[in-house]
C-alpha positions as CSV (number, residue, x, y, z in Angstrom):
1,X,4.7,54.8,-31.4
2,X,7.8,53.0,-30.6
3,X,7.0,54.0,-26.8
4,X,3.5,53.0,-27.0
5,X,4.7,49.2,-28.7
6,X,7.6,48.7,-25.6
7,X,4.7,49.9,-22.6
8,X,2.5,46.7,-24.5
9,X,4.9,44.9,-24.4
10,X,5.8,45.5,-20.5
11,X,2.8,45.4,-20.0
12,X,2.3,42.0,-21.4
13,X,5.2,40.1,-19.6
14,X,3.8,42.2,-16.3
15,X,0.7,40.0,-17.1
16,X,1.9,37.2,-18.2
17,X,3.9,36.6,-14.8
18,X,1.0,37.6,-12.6
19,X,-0.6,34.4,-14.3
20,X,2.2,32.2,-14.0
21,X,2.9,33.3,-10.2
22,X,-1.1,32.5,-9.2
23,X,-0.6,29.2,-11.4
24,X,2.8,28.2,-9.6
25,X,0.9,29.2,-6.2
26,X,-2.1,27.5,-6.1
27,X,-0.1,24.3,-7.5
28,X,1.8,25.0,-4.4
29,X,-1.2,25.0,-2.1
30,X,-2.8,21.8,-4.2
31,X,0.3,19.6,-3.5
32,X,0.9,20.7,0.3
33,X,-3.1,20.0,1.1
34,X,-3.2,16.9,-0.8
35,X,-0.3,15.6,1.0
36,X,-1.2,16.7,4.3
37,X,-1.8,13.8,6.9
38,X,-5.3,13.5,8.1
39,X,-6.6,12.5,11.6
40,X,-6.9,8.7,12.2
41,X,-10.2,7.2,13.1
42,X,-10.6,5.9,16.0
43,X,-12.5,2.8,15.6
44,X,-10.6,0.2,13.3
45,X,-12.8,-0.3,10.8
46,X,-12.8,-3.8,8.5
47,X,-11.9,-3.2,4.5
48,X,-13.1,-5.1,1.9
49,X,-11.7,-5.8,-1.2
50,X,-13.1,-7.5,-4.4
51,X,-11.2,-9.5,-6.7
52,X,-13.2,-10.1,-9.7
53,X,-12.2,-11.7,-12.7
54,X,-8.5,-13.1,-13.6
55,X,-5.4,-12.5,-11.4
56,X,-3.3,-9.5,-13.0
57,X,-0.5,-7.0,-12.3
58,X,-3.4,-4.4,-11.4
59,X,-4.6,-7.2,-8.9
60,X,-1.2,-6.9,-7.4
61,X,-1.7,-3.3,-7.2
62,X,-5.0,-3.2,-5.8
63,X,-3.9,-5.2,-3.2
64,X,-0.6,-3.2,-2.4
65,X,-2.5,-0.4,-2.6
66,X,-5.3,-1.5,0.2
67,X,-2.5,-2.3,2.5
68,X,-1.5,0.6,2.4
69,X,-4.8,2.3,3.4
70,X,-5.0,0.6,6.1
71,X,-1.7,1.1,7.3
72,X,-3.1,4.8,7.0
73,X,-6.5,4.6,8.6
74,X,-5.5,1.9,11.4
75,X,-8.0,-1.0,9.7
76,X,-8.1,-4.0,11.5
77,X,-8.1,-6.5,8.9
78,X,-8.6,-6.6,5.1
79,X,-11.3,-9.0,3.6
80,X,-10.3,-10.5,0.2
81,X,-14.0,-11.2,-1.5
82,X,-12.7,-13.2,-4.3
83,X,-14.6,-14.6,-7.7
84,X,-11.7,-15.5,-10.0
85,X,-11.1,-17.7,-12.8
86,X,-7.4,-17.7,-12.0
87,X,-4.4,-15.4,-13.5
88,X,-0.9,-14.6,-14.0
89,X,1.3,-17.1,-11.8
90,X,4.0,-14.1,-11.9
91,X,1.2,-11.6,-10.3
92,X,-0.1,-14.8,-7.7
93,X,3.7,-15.0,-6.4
94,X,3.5,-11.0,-5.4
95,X,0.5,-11.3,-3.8
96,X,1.4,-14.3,-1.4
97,X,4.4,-12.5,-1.0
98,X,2.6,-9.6,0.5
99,X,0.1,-11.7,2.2
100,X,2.5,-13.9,4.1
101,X,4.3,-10.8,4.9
102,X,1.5,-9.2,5.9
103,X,1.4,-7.2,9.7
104,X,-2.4,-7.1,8.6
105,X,-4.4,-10.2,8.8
106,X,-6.2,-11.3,5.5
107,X,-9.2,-12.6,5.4
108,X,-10.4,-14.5,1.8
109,X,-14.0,-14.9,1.6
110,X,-15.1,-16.8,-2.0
111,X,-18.1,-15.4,-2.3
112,X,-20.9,-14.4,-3.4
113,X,-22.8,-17.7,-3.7
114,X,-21.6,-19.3,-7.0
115,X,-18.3,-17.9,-7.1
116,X,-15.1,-19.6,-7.5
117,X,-11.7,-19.2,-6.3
118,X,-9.9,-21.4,-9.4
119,X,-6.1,-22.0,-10.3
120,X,-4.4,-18.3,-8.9
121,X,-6.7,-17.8,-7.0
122,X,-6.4,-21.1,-5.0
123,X,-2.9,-19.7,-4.1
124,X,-3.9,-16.9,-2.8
125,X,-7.1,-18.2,-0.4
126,X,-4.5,-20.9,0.9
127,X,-2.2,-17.5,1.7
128,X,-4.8,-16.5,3.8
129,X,-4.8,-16.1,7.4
130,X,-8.3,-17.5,7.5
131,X,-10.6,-18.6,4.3
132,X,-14.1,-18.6,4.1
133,X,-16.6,-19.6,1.6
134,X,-20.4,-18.7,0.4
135,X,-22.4,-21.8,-0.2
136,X,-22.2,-23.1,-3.8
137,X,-18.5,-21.9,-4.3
138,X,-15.9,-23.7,-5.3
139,X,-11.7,-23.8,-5.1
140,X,-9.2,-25.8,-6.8
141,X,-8.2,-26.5,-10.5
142,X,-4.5,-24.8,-9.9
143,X,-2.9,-26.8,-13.0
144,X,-0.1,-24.1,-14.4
145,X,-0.9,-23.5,-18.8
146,X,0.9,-21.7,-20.8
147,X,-0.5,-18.7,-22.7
148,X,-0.5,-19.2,-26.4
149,X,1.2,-22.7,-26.6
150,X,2.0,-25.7,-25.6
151,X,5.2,-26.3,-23.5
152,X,6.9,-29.1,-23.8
153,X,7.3,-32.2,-22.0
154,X,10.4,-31.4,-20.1
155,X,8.9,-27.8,-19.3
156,X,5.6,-28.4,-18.0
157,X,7.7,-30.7,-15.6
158,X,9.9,-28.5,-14.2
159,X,7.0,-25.1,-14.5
160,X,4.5,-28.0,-12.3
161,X,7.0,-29.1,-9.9
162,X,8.3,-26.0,-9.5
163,X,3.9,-24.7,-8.9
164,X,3.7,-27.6,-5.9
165,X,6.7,-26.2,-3.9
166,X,5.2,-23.0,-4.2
167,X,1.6,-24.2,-3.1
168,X,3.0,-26.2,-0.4
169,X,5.5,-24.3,1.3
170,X,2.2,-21.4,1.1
171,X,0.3,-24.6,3.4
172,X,3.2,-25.0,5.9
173,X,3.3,-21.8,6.6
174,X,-0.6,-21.4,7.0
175,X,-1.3,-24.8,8.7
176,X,-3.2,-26.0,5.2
177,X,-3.9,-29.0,3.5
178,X,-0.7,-29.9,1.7
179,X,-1.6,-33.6,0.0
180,X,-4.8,-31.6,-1.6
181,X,-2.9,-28.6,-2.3
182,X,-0.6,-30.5,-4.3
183,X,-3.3,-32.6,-5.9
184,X,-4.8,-29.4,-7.2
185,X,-2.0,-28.9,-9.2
186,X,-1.2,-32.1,-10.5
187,X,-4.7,-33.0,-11.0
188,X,-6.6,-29.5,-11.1
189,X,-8.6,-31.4,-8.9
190,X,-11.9,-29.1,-7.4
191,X,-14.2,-28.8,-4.6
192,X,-17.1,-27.5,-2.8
193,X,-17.0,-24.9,-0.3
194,X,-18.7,-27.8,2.4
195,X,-15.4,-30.0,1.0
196,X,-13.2,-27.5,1.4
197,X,-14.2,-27.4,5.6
198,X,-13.9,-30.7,5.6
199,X,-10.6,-31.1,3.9
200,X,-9.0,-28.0,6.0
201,X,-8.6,-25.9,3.0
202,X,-11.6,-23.6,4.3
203,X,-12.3,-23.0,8.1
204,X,-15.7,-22.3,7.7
205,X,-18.7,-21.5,5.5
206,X,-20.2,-17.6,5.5
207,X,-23.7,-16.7,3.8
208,X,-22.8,-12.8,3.3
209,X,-20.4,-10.7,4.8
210,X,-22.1,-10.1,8.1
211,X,-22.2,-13.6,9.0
212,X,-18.5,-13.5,7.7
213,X,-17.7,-10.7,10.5
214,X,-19.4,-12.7,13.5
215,X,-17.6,-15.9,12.5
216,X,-14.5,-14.2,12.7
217,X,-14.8,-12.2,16.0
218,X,-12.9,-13.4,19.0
219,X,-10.0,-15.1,16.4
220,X,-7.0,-15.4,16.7
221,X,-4.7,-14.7,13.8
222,X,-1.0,-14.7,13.6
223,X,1.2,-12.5,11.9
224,X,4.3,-12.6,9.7
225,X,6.5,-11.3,12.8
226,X,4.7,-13.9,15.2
227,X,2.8,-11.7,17.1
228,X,-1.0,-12.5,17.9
229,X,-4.1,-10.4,16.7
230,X,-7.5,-11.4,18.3
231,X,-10.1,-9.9,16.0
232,X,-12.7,-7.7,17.1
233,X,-15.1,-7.6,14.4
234,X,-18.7,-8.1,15.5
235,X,-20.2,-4.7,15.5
236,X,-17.3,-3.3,13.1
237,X,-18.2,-1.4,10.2
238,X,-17.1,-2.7,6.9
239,X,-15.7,-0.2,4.1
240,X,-15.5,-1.1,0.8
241,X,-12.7,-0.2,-0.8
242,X,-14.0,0.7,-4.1
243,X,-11.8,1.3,-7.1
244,X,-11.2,4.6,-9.2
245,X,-11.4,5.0,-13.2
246,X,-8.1,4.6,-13.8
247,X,-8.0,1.3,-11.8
248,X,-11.1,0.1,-13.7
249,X,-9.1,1.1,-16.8
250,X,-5.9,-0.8,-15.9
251,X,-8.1,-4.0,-14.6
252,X,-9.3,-3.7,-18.3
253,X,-5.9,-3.0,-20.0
254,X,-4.4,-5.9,-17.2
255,X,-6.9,-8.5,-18.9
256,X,-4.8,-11.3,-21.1
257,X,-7.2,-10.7,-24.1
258,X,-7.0,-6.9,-24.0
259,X,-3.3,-7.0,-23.3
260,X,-3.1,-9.4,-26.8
261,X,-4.9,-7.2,-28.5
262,X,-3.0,-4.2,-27.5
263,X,0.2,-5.9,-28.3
264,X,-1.4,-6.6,-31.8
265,X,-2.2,-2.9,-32.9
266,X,1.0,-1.8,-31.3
267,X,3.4,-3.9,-33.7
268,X,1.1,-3.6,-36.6
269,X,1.2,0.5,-35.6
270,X,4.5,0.5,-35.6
271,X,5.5,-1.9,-38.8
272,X,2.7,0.4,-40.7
273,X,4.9,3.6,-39.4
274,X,8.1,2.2,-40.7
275,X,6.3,1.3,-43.9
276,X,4.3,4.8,-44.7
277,X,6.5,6.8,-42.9
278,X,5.1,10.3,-42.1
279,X,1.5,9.3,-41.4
280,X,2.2,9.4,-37.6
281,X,-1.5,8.2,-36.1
282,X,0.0,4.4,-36.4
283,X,3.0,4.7,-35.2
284,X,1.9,6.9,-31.8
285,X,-0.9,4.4,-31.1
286,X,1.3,2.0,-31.8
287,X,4.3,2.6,-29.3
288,X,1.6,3.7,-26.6
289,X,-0.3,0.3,-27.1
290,X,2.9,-2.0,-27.2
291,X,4.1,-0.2,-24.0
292,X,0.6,-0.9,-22.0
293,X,0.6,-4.6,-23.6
294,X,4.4,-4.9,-22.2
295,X,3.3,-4.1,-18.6
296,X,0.1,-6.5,-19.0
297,X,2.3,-9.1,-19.5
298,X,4.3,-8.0,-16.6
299,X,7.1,-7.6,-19.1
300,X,8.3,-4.6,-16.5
301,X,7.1,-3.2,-13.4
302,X,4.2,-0.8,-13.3
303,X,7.1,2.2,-12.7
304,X,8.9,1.5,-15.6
305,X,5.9,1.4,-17.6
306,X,5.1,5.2,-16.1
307,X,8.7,6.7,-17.3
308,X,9.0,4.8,-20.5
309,X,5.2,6.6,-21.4
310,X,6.9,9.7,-19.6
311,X,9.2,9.6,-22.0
312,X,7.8,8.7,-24.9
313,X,5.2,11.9,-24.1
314,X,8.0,13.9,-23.9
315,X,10.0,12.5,-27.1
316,X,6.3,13.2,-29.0
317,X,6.0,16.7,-27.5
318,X,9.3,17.6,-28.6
319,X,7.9,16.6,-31.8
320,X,5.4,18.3,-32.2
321,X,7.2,21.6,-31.6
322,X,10.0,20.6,-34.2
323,X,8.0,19.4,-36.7
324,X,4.4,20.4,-36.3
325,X,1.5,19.2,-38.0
326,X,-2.1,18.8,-37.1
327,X,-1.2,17.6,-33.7
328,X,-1.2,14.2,-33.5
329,X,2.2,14.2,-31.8
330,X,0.8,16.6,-29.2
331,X,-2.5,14.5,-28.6
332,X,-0.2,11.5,-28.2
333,X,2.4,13.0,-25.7
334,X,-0.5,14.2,-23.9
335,X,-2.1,10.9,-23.6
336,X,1.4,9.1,-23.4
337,X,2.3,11.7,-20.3
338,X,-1.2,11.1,-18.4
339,X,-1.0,7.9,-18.4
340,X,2.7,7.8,-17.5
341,X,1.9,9.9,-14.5
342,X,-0.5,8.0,-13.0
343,X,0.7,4.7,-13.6
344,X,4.5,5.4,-11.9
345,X,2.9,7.9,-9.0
346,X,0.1,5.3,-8.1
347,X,2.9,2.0,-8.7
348,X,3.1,-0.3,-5.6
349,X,7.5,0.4,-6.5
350,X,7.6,3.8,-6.3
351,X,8.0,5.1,-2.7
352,X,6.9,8.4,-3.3
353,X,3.2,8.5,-3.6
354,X,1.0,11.0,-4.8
355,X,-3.1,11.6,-4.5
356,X,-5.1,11.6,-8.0
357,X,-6.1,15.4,-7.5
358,X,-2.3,16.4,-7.2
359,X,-1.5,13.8,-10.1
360,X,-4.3,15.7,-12.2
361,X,-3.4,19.0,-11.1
362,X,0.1,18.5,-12.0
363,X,-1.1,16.8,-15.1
364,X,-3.6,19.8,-16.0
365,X,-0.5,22.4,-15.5
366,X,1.6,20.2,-17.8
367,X,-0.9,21.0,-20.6
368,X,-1.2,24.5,-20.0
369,X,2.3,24.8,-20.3
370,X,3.2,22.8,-23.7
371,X,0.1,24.1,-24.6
372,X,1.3,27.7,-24.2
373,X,4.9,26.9,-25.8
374,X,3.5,25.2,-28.8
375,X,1.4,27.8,-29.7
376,X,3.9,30.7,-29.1
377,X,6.5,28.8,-31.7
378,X,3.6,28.7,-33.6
379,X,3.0,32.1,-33.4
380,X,7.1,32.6,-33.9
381,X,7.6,30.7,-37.0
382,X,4.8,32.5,-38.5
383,X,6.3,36.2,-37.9
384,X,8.1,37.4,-40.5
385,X,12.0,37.0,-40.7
386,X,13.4,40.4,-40.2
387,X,17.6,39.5,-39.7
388,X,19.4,37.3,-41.6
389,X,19.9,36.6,-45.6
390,X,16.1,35.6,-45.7
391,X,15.1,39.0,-44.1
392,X,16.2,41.4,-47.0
393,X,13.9,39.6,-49.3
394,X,11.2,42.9,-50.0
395,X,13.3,45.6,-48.1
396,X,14.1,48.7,-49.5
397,X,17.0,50.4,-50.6
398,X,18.9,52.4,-53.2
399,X,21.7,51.8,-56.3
400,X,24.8,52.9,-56.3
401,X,26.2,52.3,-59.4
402,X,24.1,52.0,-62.3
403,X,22.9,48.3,-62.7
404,X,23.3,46.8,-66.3
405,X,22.4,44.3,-65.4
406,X,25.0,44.1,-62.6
407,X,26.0,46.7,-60.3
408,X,26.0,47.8,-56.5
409,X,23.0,48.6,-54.0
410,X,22.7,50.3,-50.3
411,X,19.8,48.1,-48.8
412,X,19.2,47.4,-45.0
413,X,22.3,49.5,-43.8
414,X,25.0,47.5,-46.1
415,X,26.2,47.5,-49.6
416,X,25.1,44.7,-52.1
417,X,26.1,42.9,-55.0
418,X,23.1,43.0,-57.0
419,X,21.2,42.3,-60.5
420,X,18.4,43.6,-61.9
421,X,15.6,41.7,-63.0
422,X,14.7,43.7,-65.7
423,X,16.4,46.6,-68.0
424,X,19.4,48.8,-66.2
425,X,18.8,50.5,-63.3
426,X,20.4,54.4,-63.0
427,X,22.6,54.8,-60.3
428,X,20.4,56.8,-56.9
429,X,17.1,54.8,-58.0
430,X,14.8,52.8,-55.3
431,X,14.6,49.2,-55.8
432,X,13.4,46.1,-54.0
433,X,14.8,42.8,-53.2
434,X,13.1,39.7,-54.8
435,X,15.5,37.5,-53.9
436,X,18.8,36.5,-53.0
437,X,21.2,33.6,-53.9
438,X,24.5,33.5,-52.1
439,X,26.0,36.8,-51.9
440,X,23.8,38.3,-54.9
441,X,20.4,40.3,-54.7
442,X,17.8,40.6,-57.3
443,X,15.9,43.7,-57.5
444,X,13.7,45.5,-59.3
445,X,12.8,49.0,-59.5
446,X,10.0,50.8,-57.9
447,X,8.5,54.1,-58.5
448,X,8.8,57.2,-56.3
449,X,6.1,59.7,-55.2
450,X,6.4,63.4,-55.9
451,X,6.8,63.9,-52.7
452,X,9.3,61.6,-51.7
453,X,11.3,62.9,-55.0
């Protein structure tokens, strides 16, 4: 028997690492493909980009991360087709950054007809190495506001002059209107796109994007590090550059109503935690929500969003294994860890970027593997205890002395101080352990077959 048990259980690791090694090798092969540098095309296509709806970190992102396909594919230029209400002024500053900086040239197109390129946005269209309108657009309105309250009379000074350097010194080094510029500021001032031509803050008026890409053949567009681009765009394609779920999801999470609200549950989550301790749901949605709201709010960078969720997976994991329950701490690290993942892989600071099948894969073995050492603790703590004090509790074993009520017993290979828990026990009689406190069994006595007699 005892053969049989150790060939099972040979036979199991055997198993067991068979699994792991196909696991670990087609992991392996996952990360190596997904990472493995495809042919260029040859003709540079144009990208387009929509912004649509208020400025926010992910709009930073977005854009960072459509540089950077270009850089990959050899695009010729990147169209910016804007409709936005305006933003974060914190997000606008990275984006002109990256625009001005730009070896790409940028093209902002406020379109389609009806659109608007307000407060933010007006920052970024001036950033622009050429702007172009739809008919019945509009740009302007860049007054700064505070979100939530009102600043106060020395502050808004200092936040607006502080906005018409920044607008201006974006016009000097595009060749804009500075006078209006600053006027939109102090006097959220607004205009039409056929204004806007007029006043040098738009070079020309497009219908739709095709009309957009035979206006802009033949120009010439100069970069960051002064050298010239003539753009060759006429009988280009144009690839959109469409967004993933998880982008969606952050443009949601990036909104400032959403981020309020998440920054809501997640204090109330947490202050209902501390209050009913033990409940767990509140306090895991809480520190989950009050992390995203942070990052909304551009509190920290998209990274350090990614390893504080990292972490906070992990610390909820670990959780979940010392103290387990139904598995809301599991549920939550998951969640915590997925989101962690993808938000410091895909982040415009982290240098070392990954695809979204290896970030799922990696994310899919993850689960398999708490999964696996969850359930085998599981399975651990629910084994019997057969060393230790608690492990004599129901073995068998003998008396040697005569126990009235107190006397000595032979059980699991040592000698015992034990007690019975009924009448005397004669010396040479089976017995069981009930329990032990300290040093002293209680047993009881047990009858004997003939045959074992």
């Amino acid at each position: 028997m005892a053969e049989k048990k150790y060939r099972n259980q040979w036979y199991h690791c055997v198993k067991t690492g068979y699994t792991g090694a196909i696991i670990f090798l087609g992991i392996f092969f996952a990360l190596f493909f997904s990472n493995f540098p495809v042919e260029a095309k040859s003709i540079q296509n144009v990208f387009i980009l929509t912004i649509d709806g208020p400025i926010t970190p992910v709009t930073y992102y977005k854009i960072k991360h459509a540089f950077s396909t270009i850089k990959k594919q050899h695009g010729q230029c990147l169209v910016l087709m804007m409709d936005t209400p305006g933003g974060l002024l914190i997000s606008t500053r990275k984006i002109v950054q990256e625009i001005l900086n730009s070896e790409i040239p940028v093209v902002c197109f406020v379109a389609p007809r009806g659109a608007q390129c307000a407060s933010a946005g007006t920052f970024i269209a001036l950033a622009c190495h050429i702007v172009a309108m739809a008919p019945a657009t509009n740009i302007g309105a860049a007054h700064p506001v505070a979100m939530g309250q009102e600043m106060d009379k020395i502050m808004q000074e200092k936040v607006i002059n502080d906005t018409v350097s920044f607008i201006k010194s974006i016009c000097r080094q595009t060749g804009r209107n500075e006078k209006w510029a600053e006027r939109a500021v102090r006097e959220s001032i607004s205009i039409t796109a056929e204004e806007a031509v007029k006043n040098n803050v738009a070079d020309f008026i497009a219908n739709d994007i095709d009309d957009l890409l035979n206006k802009i053949d033949g120009r010439e567009v100069k970069l960051a590090s002064g050298r010239a681009v003539v753009l060759d765009t006429k009988k280009i394609p144009a690839e959109k550059i469409t967004e993933s779920f998880g982008e969606k999801l952050l443009n949601v999470i990036g909104d400032p109503t959403v981020a309020y609200l998440l920054m809501t549950i997640g204090i109330l989550g947490i202050i209902i935690e501390f209050s009913h301790p033990g409940f767990a749901v509140p306090g895991v949605v809480g520190t989950i929500c009050l992390i995203l709201s942070l990052f909304a709010f551009q509190t920290f960078t998209q990274s350090i969003a990614g390893v504080l969720l990292i972490i906070t997976g992990i610390i909820l994991l670990l959780m979940e294994v010392v103290a387990p329950g139904v598995g809301i701490f599991a549920i939550g690290g998951f969640i915590a860890m997925g989101l962690g993942t993808w938000l410091f892989f895909r982040s415009p600071q982290t240098e070392f970027h990954l695809a979204t099948t290896t970030i799922l894969l990696i994310y899919i073995l993850l689960i398999v593997l708490v999964t696996a050492i969850l359930m085998l603790v599981k399975r651990t703590r629910s084994k019997k205890v057969t060393t230790g004090k608690e492990g004599i509790v129901g073995e068998i074993g003998r008396t040697i002395t005569e126990l009235k009520p107190e006397g000595t017993v032979f059980v699991h290979g040592e000698y015992w101080k034990a007690i019975s828990s009924g009448n005397h026990i004669p010396a040479g009689t089976k017995v069981r352990v009930k329990k032990i406190e300290g040093m002293m069994l209680t047993v009881e006595e047990i009858g004997e077959t003939k045959d074992e007699k």
